[in-house]
N, CA, C and O atoms as a GROMACS GRO file, in nm:
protein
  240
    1UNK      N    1  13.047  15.086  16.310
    1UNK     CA    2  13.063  15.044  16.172
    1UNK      C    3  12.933  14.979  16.125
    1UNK      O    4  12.875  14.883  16.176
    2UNK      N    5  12.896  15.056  16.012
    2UNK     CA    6  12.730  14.964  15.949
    2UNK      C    7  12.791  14.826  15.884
    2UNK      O    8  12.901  14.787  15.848
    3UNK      N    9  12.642  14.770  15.892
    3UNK     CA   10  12.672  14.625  15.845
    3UNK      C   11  12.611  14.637  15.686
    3UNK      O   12  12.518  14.703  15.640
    4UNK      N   13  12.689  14.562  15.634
    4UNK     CA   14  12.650  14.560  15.511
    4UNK      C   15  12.536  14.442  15.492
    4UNK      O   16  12.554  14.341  15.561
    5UNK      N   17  12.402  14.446  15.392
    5UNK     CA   18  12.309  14.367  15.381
    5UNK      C   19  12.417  14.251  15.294
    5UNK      O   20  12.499  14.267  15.204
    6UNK      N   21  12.374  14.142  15.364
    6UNK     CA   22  12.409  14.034  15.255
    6UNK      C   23  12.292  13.934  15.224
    6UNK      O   24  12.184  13.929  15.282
    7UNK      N   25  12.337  13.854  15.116
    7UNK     CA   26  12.229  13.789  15.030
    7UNK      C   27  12.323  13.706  14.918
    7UNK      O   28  12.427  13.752  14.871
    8UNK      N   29  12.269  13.584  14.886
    8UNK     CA   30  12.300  13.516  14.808
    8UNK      C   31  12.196  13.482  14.709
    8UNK      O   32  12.076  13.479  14.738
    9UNK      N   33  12.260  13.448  14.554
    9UNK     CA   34  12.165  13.389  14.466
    9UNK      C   35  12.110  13.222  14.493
    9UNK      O   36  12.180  13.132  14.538
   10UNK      N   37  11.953  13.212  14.448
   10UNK     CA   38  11.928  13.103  14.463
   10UNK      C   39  11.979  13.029  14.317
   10UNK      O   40  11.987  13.092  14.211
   11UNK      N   41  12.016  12.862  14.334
   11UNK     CA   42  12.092  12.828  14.256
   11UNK      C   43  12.003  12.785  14.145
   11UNK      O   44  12.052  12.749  14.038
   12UNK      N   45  11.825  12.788  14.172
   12UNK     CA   46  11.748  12.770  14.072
   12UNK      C   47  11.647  12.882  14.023
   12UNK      O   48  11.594  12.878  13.912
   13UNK      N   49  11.626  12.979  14.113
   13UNK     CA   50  11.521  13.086  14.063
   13UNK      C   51  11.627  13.195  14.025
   13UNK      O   52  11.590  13.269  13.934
   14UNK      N   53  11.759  13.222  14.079
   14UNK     CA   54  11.869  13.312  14.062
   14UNK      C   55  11.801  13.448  14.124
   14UNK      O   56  11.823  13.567  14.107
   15UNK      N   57  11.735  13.395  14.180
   15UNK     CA   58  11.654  13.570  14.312
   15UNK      C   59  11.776  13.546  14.430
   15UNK      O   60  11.820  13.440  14.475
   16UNK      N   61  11.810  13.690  14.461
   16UNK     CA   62  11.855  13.730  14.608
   16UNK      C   63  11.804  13.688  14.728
   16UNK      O   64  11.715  13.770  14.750
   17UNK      N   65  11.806  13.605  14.827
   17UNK     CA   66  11.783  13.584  14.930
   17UNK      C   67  11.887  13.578  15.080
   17UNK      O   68  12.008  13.557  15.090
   18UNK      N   69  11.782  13.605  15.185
   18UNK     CA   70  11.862  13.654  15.275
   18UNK      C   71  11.881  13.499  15.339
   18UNK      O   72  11.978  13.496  15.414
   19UNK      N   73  11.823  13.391  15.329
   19UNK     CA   74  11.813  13.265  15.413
   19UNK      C   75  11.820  13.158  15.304
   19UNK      O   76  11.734  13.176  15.218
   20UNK      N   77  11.908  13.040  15.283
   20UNK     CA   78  11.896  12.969  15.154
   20UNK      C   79  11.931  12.837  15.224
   20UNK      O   80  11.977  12.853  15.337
   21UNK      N   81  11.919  12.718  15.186
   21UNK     CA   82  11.949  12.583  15.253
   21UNK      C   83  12.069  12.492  15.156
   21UNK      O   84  12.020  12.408  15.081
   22UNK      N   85  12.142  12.499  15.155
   22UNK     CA   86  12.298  12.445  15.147
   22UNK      C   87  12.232  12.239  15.120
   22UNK      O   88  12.216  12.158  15.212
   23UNK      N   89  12.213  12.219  15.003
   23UNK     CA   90  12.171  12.083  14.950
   23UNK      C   91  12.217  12.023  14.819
   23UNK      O   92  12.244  12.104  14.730
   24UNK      N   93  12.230  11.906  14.794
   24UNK     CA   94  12.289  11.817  14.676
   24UNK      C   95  12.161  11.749  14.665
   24UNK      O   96  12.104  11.680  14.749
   25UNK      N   97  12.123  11.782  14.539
   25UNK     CA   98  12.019  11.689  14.462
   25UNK      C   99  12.016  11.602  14.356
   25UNK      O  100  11.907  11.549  14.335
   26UNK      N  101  12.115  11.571  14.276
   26UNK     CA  102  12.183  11.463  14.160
   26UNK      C  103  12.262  11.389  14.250
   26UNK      O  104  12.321  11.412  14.355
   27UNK      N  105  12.241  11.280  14.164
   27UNK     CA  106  12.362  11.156  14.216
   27UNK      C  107  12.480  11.218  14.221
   27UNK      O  108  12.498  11.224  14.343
   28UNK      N  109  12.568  11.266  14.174
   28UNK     CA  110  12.724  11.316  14.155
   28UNK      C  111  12.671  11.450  14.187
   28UNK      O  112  12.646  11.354  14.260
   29UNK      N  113  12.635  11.547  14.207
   29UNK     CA  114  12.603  11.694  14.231
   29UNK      C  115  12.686  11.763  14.299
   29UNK      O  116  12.729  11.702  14.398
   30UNK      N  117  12.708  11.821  14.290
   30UNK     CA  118  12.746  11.938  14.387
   30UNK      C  119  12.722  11.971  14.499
   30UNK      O  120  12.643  11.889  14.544
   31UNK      N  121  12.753  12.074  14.599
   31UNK     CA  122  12.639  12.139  14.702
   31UNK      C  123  12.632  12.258  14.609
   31UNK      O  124  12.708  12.293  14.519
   32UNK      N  125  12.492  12.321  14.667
   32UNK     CA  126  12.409  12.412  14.571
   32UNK      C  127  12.312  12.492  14.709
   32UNK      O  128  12.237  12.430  14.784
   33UNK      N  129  12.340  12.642  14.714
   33UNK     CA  130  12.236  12.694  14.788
   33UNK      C  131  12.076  12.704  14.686
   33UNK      O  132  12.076  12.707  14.563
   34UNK      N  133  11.939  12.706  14.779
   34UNK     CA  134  11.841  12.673  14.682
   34UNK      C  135  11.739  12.768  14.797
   34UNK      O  136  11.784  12.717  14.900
   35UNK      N  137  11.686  12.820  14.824
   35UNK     CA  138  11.584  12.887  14.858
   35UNK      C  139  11.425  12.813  14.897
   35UNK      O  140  11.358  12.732  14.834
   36UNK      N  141  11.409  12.859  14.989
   36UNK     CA  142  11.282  12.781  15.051
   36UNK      C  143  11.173  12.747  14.946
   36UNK      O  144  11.121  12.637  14.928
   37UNK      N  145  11.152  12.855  14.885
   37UNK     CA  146  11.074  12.832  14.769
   37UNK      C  147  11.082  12.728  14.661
   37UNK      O  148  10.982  12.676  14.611
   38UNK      N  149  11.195  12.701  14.631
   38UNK     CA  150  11.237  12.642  14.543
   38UNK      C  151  11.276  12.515  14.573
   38UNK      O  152  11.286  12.427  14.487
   39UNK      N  153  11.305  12.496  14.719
   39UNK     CA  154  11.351  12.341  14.812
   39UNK      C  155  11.243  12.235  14.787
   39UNK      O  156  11.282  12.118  14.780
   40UNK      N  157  11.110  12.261  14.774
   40UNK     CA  158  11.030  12.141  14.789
   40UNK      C  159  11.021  12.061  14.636
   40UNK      O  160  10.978  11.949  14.605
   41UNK      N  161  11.068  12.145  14.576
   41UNK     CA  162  11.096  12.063  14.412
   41UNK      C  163  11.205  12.046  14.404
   41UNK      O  164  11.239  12.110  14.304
   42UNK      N  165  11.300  11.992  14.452
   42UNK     CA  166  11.392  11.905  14.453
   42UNK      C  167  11.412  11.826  14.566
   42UNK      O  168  11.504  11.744  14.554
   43UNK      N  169  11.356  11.826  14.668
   43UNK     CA  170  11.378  11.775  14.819
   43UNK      C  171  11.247  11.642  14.790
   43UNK      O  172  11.313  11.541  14.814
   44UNK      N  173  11.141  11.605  14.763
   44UNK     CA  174  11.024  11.530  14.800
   44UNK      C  175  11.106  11.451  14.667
   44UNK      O  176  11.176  11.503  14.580
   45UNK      N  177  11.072  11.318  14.686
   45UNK     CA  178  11.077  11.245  14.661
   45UNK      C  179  11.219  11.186  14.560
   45UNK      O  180  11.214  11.103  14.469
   46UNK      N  181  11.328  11.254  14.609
   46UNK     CA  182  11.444  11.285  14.527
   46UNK      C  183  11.517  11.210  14.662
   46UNK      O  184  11.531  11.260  14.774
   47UNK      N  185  11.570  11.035  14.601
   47UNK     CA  186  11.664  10.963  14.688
   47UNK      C  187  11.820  11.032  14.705
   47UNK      O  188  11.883  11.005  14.807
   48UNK      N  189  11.876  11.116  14.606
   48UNK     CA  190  11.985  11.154  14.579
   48UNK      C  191  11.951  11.312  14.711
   48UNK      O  192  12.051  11.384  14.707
   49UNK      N  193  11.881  11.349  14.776
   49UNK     CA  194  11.866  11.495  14.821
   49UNK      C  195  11.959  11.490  14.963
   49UNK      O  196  11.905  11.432  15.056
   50UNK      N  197  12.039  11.524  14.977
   50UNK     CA  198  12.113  11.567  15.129
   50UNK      C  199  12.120  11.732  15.145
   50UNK      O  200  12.159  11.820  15.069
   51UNK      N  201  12.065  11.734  15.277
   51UNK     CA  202  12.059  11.847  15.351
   51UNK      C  203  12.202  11.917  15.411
   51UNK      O  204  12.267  11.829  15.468
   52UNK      N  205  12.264  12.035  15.416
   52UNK     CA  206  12.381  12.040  15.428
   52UNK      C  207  12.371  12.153  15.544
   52UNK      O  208  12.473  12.190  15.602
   53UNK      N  209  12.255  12.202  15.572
   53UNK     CA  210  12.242  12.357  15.666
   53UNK      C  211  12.181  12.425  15.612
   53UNK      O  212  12.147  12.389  15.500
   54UNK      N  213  12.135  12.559  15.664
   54UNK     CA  214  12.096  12.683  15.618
   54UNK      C  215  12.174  12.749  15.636
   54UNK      O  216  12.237  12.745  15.742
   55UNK      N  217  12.208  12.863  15.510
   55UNK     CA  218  12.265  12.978  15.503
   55UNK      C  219  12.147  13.146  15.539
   55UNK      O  220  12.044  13.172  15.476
   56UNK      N  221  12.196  13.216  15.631
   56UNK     CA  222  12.104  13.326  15.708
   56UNK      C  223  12.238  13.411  15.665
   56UNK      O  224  12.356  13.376  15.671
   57UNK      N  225  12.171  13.555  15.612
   57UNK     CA  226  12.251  13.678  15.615
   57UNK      C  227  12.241  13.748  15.726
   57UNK      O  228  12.308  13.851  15.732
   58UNK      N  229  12.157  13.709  15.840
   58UNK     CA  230  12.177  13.805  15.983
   58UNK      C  231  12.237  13.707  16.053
   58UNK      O  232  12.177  13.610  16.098
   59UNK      N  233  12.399  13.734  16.068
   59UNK     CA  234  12.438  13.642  16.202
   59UNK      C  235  12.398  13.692  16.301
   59UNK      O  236  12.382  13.812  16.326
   60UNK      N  237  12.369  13.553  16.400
   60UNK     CA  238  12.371  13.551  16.564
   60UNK      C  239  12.455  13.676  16.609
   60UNK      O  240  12.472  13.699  16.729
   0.00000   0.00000   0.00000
């Protein structure tokens, strides 16, 4: 049985990615997948930022 490609949207550039990091960046926020690219502008210097995991479309 083929595997189907998976991919999720990033929650700020809205590009497809295969690897995204699972994070809350507002005081009250949400969790929000966000893409490597896009992680270091909200992660540096943001007291409100918790790390929640990475999301990978090739499982183990």
């Amino acid at each position: 049985m083929a595997r189907q490609s998976r991919s999720k949207l990033c929650f700020l550039c809205n590009q497809a990615r295969a690897m995204l990091y699972r994070v809350k960046y507002l005081e009250d926020g949400d969790w929000v997948f966000v893409c490597p690219q896009c992680w270091p502008q909200i992660s540096q210097n943001n007291p409100f930022y918790v790390y929640g995991g990475t999301w990978k479309a090739k499982k183990k």
